[in-house]
C-alpha positions as CSV (number, residue, x, y, z in Angstrom):
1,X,32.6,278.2,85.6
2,X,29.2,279.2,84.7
3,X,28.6,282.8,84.1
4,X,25.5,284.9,86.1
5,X,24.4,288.3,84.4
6,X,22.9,290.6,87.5
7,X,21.3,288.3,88.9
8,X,17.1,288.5,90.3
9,X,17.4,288.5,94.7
10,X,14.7,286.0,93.8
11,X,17.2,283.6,91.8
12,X,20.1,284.0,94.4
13,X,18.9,281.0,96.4
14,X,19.5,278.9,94.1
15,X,22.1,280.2,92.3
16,X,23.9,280.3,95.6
17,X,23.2,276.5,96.4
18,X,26.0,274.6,97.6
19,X,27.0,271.0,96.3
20,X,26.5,269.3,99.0
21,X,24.3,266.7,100.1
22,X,21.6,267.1,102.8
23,X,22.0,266.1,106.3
24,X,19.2,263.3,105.9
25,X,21.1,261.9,102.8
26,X,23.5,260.4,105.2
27,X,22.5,260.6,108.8
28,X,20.8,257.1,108.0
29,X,24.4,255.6,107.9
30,X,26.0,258.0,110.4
31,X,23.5,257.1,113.2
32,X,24.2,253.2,112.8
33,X,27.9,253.6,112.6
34,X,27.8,255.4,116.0
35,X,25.1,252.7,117.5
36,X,27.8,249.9,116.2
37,X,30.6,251.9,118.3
38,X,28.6,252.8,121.0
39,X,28.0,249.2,121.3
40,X,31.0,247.4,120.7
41,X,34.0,249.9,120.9
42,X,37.3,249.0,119.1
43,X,35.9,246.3,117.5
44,X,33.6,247.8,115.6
45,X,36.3,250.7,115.0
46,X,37.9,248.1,113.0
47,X,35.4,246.7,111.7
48,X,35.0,250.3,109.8
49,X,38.8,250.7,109.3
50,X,38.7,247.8,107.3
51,X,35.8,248.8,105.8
52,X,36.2,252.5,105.0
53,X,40.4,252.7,104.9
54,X,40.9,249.3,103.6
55,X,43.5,248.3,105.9
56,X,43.1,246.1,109.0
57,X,45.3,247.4,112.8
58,X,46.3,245.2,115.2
59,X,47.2,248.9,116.8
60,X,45.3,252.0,116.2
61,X,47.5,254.0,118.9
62,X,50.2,255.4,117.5
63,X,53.9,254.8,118.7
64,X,56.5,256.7,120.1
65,X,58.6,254.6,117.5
66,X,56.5,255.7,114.6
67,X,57.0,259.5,115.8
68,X,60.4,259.3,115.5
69,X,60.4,257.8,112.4
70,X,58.2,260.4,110.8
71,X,60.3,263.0,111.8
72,X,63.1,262.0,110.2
73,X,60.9,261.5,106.8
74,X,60.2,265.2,106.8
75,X,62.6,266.8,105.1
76,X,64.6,270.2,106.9
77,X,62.8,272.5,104.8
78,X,59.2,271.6,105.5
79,X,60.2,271.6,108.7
80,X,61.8,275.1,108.9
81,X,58.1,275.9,107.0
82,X,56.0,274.6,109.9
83,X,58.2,276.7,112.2
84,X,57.4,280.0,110.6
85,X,53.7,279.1,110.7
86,X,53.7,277.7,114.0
87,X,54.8,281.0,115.4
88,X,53.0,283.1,113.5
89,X,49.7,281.0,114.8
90,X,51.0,280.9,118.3
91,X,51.1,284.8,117.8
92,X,48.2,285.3,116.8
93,X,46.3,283.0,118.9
94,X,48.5,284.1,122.1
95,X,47.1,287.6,121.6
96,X,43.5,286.5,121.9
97,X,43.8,285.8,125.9
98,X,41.9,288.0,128.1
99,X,42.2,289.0,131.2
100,X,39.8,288.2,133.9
101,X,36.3,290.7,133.8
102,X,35.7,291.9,137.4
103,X,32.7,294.8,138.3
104,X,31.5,295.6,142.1
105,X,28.0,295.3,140.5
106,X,27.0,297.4,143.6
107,X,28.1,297.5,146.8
108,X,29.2,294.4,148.2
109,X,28.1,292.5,145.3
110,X,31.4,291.5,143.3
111,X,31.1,289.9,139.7
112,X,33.9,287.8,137.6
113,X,34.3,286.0,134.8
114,X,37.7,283.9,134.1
115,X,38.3,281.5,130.7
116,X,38.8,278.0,132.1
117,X,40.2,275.4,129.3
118,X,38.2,272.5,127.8
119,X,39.9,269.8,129.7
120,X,39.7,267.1,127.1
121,X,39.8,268.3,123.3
122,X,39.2,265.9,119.9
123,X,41.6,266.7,116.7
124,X,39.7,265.4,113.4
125,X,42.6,266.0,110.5
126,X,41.6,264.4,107.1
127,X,44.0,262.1,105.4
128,X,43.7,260.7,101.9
129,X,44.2,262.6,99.2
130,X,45.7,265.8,100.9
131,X,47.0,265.0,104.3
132,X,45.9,268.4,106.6
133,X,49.0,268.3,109.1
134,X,48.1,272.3,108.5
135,X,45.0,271.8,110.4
136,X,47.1,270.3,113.2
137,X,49.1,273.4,114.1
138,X,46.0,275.2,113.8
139,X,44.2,273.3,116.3
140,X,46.3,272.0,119.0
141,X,48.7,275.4,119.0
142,X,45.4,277.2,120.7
143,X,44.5,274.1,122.4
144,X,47.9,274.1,124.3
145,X,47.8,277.9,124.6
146,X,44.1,277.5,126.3
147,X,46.0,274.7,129.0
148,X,43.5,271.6,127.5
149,X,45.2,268.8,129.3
150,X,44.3,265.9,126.9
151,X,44.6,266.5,123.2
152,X,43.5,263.7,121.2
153,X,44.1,263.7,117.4
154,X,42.4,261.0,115.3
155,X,43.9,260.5,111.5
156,X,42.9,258.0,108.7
157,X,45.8,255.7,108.3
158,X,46.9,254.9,104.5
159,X,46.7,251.3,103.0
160,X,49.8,250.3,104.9
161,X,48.1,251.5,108.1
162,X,50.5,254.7,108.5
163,X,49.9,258.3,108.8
164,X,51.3,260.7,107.0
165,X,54.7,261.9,108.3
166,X,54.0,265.1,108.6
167,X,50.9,264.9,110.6
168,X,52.5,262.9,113.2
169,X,55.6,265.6,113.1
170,X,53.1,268.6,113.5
171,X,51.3,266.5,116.3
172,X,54.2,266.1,118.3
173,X,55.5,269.3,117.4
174,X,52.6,270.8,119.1
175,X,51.9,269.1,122.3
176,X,49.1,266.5,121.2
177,X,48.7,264.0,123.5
178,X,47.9,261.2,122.1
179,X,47.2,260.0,117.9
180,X,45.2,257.5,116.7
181,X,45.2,256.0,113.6
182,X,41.3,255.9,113.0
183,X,39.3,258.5,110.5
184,X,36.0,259.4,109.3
185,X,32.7,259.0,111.0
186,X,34.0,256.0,112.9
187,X,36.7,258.5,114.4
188,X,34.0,261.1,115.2
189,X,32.1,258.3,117.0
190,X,35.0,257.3,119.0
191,X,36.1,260.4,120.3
192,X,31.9,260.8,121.4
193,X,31.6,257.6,123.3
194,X,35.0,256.5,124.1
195,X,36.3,253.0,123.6
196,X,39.4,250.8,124.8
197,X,42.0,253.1,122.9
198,X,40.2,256.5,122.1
199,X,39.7,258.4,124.8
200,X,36.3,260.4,125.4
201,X,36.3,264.0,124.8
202,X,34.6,267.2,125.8
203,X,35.0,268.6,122.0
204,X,35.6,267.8,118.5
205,X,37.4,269.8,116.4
206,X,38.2,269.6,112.9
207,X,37.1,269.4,109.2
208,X,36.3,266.9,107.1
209,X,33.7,265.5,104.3
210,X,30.5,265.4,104.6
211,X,30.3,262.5,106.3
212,X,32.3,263.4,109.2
213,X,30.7,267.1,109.1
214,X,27.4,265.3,109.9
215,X,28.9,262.6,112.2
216,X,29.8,265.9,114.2
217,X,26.6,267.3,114.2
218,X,25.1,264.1,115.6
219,X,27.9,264.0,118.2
220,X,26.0,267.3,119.6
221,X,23.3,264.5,119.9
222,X,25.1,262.6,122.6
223,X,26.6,265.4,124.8
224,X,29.5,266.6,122.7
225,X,30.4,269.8,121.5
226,X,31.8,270.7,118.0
227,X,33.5,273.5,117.2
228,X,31.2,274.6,113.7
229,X,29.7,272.3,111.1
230,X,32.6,272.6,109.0
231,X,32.4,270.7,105.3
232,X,33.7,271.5,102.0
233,X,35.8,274.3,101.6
234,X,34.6,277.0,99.6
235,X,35.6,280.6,98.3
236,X,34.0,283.8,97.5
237,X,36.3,286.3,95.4
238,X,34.7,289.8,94.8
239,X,36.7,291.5,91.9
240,X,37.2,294.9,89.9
241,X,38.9,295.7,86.6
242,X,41.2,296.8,88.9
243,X,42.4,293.5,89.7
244,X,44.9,291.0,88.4
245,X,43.1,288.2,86.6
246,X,45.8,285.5,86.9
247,X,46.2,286.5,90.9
248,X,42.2,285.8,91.0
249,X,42.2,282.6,88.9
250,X,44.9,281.0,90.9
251,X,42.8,281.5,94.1
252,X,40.2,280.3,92.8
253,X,42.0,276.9,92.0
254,X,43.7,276.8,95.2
255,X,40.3,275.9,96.6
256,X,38.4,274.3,93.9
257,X,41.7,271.6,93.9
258,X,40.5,270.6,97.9
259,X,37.8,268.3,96.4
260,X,34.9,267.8,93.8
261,X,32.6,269.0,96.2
262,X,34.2,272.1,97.0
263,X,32.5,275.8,95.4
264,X,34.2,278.5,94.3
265,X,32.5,282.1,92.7
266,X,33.7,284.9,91.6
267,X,31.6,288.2,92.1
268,X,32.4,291.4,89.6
269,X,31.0,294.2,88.2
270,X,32.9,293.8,84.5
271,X,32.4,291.3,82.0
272,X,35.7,291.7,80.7
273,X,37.3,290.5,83.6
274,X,35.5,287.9,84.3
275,X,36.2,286.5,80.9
276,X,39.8,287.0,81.2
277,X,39.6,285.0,85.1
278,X,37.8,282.0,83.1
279,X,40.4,282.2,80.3
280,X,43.5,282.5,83.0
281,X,41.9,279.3,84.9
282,X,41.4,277.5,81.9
283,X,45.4,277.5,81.3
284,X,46.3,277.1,85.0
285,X,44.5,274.5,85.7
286,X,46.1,272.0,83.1
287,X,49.1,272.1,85.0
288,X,47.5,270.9,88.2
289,X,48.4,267.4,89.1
290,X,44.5,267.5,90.9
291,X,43.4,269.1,88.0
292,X,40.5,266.5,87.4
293,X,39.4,267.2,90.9
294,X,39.6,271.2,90.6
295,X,37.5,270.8,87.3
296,X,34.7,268.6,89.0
297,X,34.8,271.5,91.5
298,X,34.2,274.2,88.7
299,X,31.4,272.4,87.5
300,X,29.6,273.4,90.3
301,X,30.7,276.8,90.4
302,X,29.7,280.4,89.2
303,X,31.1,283.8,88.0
304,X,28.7,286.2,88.8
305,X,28.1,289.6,87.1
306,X,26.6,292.5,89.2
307,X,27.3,296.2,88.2
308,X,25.6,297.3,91.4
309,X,28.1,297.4,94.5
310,X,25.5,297.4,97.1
311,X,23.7,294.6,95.2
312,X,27.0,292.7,95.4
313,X,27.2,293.5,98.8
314,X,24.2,292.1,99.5
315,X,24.7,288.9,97.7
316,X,27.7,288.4,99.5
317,X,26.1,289.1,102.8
318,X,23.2,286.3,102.0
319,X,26.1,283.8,100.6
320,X,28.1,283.8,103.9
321,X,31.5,282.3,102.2
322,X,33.8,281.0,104.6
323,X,37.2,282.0,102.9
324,X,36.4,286.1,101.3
325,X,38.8,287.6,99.5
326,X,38.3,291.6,98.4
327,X,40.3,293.1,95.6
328,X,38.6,295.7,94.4
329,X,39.6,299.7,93.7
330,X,37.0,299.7,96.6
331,X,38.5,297.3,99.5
332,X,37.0,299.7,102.6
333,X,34.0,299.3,101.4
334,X,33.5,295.9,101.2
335,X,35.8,295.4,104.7
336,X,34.0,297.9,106.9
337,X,30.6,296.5,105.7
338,X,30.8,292.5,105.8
339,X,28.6,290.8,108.6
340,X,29.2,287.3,107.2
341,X,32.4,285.6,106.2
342,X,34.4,283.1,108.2
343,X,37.9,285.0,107.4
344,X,38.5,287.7,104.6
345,X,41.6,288.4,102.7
346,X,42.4,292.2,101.5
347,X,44.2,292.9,98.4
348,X,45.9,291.5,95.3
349,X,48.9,290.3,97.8
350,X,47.3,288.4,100.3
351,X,45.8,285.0,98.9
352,X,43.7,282.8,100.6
353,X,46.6,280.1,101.0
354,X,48.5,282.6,103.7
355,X,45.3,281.9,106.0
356,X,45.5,278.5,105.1
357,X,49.1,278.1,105.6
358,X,51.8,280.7,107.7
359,X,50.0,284.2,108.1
360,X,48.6,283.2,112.1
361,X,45.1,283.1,111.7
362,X,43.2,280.2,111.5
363,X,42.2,278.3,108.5
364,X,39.4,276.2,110.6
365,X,36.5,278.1,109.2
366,X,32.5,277.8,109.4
367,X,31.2,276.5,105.9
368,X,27.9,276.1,104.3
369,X,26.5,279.5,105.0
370,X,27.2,278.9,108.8
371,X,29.4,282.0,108.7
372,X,25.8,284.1,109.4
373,X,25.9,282.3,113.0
374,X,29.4,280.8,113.9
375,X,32.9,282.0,114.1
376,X,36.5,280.4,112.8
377,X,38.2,278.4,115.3
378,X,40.2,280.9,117.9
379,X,41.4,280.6,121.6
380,X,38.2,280.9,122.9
381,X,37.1,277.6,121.3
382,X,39.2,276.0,123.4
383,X,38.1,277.1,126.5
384,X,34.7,278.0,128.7
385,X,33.8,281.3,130.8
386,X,32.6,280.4,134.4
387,X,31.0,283.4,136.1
388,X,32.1,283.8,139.9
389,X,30.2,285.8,142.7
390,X,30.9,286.9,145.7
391,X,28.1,288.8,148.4
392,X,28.6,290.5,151.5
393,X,26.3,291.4,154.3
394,X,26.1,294.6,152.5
395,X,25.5,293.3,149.3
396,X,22.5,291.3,150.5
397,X,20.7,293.9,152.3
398,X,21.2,295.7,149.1
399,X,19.9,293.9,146.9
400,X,18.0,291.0,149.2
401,X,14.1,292.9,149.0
402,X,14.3,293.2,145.2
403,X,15.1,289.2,145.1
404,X,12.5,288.3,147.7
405,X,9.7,290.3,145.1
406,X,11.0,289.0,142.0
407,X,10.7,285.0,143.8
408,X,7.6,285.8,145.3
409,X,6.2,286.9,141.5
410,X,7.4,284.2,140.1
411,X,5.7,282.0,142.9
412,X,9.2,280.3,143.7
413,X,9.2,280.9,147.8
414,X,12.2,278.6,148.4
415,X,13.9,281.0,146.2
416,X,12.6,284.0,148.4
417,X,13.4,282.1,151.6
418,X,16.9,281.6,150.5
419,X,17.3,285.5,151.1
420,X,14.5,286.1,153.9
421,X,16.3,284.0,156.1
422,X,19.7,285.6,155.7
423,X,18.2,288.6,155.9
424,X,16.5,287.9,159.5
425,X,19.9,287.1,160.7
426,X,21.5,290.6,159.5
């Protein structure tokens, strides 16, 4: 990690640039990939499969066969794991209905809003080096507590043309409704356009690289909604004297081992522990079997000295990390003040794998900075508010003469007559 001494505001652009390519690097490819699907469907899905995942599938669809199969691979104690996460997330996420918002505006003039699920929902969960079947209970446990009635999860298959077992034992654990064994942008265009075995959605959900986080955004292109740019995982750890070195260091590993294009930084107001958090990850990370990935990671990330808390503050503010963790002699601070993080963990005790794994929050976070604008994934994602009303004669006498002068103003007569003849009647 490379170490920042107190920083210049001026500097902190830079300093707080991720490693990630621009959109233009690789829209260029993303755009003819989803031309060749829109075109010509599965074949072209193959086409890429063969291409990208370097096997080729008489069968992308996933068997009922293969399901059962994969849950006998996974062994009783991951699967007594995923139980203890999957209620802790169907906790969580339960507790995030609402109840239908009703006001009597004024009288005779009723007003609703009621949460109506996304009918058809898209699961992207990355394969390859780190199978995500994580990111499948987080993602169709709210899906099926929303009511989505077709939940479609799309995987990369491995060189034999499987997916991993416990994806497909999450999947089925949790209500998806159909798996296909397709992946990156090709997957993203399928679930956009629809093709002979991937169904068209209303939705993609999901991370990925950063070819699928653009092949998402140019979904929104075609009439598809995402649920956040999400790319590269990355982590902001804000750190006193106060706490414990080796705690810190092995957070900041847990995230720099997702992939070489992942960030991680540590912000704190003593040198001393910042040298002591280098020296801790210097030792942990030989034991890593992705240690050569975690260290391509570090390359690209910073320990940043700032003896100013506000300052800090303010650099984490204008960073907008997606994964924050606070251990400081000053946690409140920091808690009651953030405006921009996708989820934040609180104390030497909580590390960011609990959000990532079992705790019941999500783990599907806004990356990049999108944090400023976007929220994690949650039950809401999963579903749309439709606002209802209801007028009586009362209510349109009430209100009718203000609408007829507003229409008028804004030369729209139809829109005046609409009332003025209702109101002749009354």
């Amino acid at each position: 990690m490379k170490i920042i001494n107190n920083p210049s505001r001026k500097d902190w652009t830079q300093i707080l640039q991720r490693p990630t390519k621009t959109v233009d690097d690789i829209e260029g490819i993303v755009n003819e990939v989803f031309a060749d699907i829109q075109q010509n469907g599965d074949a072209a899905i193959a086409k890429y499969t063969t291409k990208f995942d370097g096997v080729s599938l008489e069968n992308t669809i996933v068997s009922e066969k293969e399901i059962k199969e994969a849950i006998n691979l996974v062994s009783n104690d991951l699967k007594t794991a995923i139980s203890v996460a999957k209620e802790n997330i169907t906790k969580f996420h339960a507790a995030q209905k609402t109840e239908k918002v009703f006001v009597e505006t004024t009288n005779g003039v009723e007003c609703w809003q009621e949460k109506r699920p996304i009918s058809k929902v898209g699961l992207y969960i990355p394969g390859g080096t780190a199978p995500l079947f994580s990111t499948v209970l987080m993602l169709a446990i709210p899906a099926n507590i929303a009511g989505c009635k077709e939940i479609v999860l799309c995987s990369p298959p491995n060189k034999e043309g499987k997916i991993n077992p416990a994806i497909l034992y999450a999947a089925n654990l949790c209500g998806v409704t159909k798996i296909i064994k397709v992946g990156g942008i090709q997957a993203i265009a399928g679930m956009t356009f629809g093709t002979e075995s991937i169904p068209q959605v209303y939705k993609i959900f999901g991370p990925g690289n950063q070819f699928v986080t653009v092949a998402k955004q140019i979904a929104t292109k075609h009439g598809v909604a995402i649920d956040m740019p999400a790319g590269p995982s990355e982590l902001l750890v804000v750190a006193d004297n106060s706490a414990n070195a080796s705690y810190v260091a092995s957070d900041l590993l847990s995230q720099a081992e997702h992939g070489a294009d992942s960030q991680v930084i540590l912000v704190s107001d003593s040198i001393n522990f910042i040298e002591s958090v280098t020296s801790e990850i210097k030792k942990q990370v030989l034991d890593l079997p992705r240690k050569e990935i975690a260290k391509k990671a570090l390359a690209n990330s910073k320990a940043i000295l700032i003896e100013d808390v506000d300052e800090a503050f303010n650099l984490i503010n204008n960073y907008g990390p997606e994964h924050l963790i606070i251990s400081t002699k000053n946690d409140a601070f920091f808690v009651d003040n953030i405006e921009n993080a996708g989820s934040v963990f609180i104390g030497e005790y909580t590390p960011e794998s609990a959000g990532d794994y079992a705790s019941g929050t999500n783990h599907t976070l806004p990356t990049n900075g999108f944090s400023k604008s976007y929220s994690g994934v949650n039950l809401d994602s999963f579903t749309k508010s439709i606002t209802f009303q209801k007028i009586s004669k009362e209510g349109i006498k009430s209100i009718g003469k203000s609408i007829e002068l507003m229409a008028a103003a804004e030369g729209l007569d139809a829109h005046k007559n609409a009332v003025t003849i209702r109101l002749k009647d009354l």
